[in-house]
N, C-alpha and C positions, 0 to 999 in steps of 0.2 A: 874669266868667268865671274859672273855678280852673283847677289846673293837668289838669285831668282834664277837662276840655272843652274843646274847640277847634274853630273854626272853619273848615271844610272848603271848598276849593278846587280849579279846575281850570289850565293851562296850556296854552295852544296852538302849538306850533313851529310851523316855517314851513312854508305848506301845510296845515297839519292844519285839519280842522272837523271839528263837530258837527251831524249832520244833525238831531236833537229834544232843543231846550234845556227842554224841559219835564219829559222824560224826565231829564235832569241835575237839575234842580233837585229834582225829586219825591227823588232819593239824598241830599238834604241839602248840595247844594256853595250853598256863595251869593257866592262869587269866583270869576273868570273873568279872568286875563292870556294877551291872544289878541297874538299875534304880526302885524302889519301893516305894518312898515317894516325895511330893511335898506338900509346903507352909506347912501349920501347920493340914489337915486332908483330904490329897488325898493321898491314898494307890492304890495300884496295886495288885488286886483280885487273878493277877497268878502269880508273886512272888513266891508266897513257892513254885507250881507248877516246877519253871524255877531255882530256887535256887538249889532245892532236887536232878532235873534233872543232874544240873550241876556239882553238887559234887560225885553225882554216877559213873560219867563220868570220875571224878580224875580232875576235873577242881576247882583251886581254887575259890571262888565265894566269893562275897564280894556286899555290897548294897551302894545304891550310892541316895543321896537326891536331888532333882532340887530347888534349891532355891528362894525365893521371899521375895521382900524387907520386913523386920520388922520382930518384935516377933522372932530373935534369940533363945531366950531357948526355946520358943516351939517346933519350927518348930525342934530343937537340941532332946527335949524328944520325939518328933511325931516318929523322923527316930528311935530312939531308942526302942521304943515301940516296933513297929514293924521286928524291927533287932532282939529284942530278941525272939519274936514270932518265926522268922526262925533259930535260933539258930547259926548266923553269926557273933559272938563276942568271938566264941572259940578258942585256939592257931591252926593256921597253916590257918586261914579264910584271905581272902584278906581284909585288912581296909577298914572302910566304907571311903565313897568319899563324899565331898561337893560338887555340880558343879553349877560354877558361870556363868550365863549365861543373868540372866534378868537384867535388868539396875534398878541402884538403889540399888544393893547387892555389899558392899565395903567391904573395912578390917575391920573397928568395927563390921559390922556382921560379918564375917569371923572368925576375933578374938571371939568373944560374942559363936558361933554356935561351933566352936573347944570346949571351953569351957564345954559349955555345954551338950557336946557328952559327952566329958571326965567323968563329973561327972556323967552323967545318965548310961552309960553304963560299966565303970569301967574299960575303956583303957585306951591307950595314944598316939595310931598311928593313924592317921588320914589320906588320901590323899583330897589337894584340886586342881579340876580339873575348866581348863578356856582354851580360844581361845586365841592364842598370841598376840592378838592386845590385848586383856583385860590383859594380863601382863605386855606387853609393856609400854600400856599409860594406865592404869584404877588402877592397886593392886601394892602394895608397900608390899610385903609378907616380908619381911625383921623385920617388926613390929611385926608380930608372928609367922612365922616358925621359931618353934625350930625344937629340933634336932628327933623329932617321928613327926613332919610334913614332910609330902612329895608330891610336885606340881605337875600336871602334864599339859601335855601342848597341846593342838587340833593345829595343825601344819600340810594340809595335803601337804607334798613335799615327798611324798614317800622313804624318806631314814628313815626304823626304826632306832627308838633309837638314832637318831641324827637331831635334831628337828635346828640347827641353832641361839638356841639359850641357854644360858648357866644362870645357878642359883648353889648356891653350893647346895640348895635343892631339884633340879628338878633331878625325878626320872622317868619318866613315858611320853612317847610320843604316841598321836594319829598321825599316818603319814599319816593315808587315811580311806576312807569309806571301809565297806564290800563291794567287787561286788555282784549285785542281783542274787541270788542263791536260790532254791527251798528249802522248810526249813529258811531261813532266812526272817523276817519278819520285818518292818521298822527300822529307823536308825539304823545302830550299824556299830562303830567304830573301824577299827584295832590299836594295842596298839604295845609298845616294852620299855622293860625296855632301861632306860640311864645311860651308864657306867660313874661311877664304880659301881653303885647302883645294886644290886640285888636280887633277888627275896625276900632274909629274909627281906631284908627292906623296901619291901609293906605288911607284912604279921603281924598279932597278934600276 
């Protein structure tokens, strides 16, 4: 892949779906990080529903946590609980995602929650997703991305896959919302892989 093609992606907050994952894929997305767990015991009842949907569709799919401050292992075995339940820890699944959003969720959690994904679930690729100011001035990833971590960055300036801003680990660019489109349902984020990175290396 060069620097002039990139692999295109969707996100889902929490709440949001997609009522025709076929209708996504036919636009060329072939990643899909759908939101299904928050804090240590709020799931999302259509999950499997929007998971099942999307991997039918040839969309790689992958589950992604909302985080809040404390209890790192829990909230680390919650999302894994449930990832197994969908069966999204198998080779070729998009890694699960961390997203650092609430205030008060720093690198010892980050650190602490990588952790203990790894050991509950039995991987090692992890992606952790944040807003660029929260990289900028808030996370000092350099403390634990290793080399199966991979950033990604909510940037919306409309240039996929070239977010403005540079990590050796950042793999993964939000550059904009979805436009509101029939079938699409609250937030969700367009995505694009950042070179040189490529797809094997968001995937299990």
């Amino acid at each position: 892949m060069t620097e002039g093609e990139t692999a295109r992606g969707i996100n889902l907050s929490l709440h949001a779906t997609v009522a025709d994952w076929g209708t996504v894929r036919s636009a060329a997305v072939v990643f899909a990080s759908i939101t299904v767990t928050e804090n240590v015991n709020w799931s999302d009842a259509g999950a499997q529903r929007q998971i099942a949907a999307a991997q039918e569709a040839g969309v790689r799919a992958g589950i992604r946590h909302y985080a809040r401050p404390g209890a790192p292992q829990d909230q680390a075995e919650h999302c894994v609980r449930l990832g197994k339940q969908l069966g999204v820890f198998g080779p070729g699944s998009l890694a699960p995602a961390l997203e650092v959003d609430a205030v008060g969720v720093d690198d010892r959690f980050i650190k602490a929650w990588i952790k203990g994904v790894r050991h509950a679930a039995g991987i090692r690729r992890v992606l952790v997703y944040a807003r660029y100011d929260t990289w900028l001035h808030h996370l000092r990833p350099d403390k634990w991305a290793d080399s199966d971590v991979v950033l990604w960055v909510r940037r919306h300036n409309g240039i996929p896959g070239r977010p403005g801003w540079f990590h050796p680990r950042l793999g993964l660019h939000q550059h904009r919302a979805a436009p509101i489109a029939p079938g699409l349902n609250g937030p969700i984020g367009l995505d694009a892989i950042v070179y040189p990175f490529t797809m094997t290396d968001v995937l299990l």
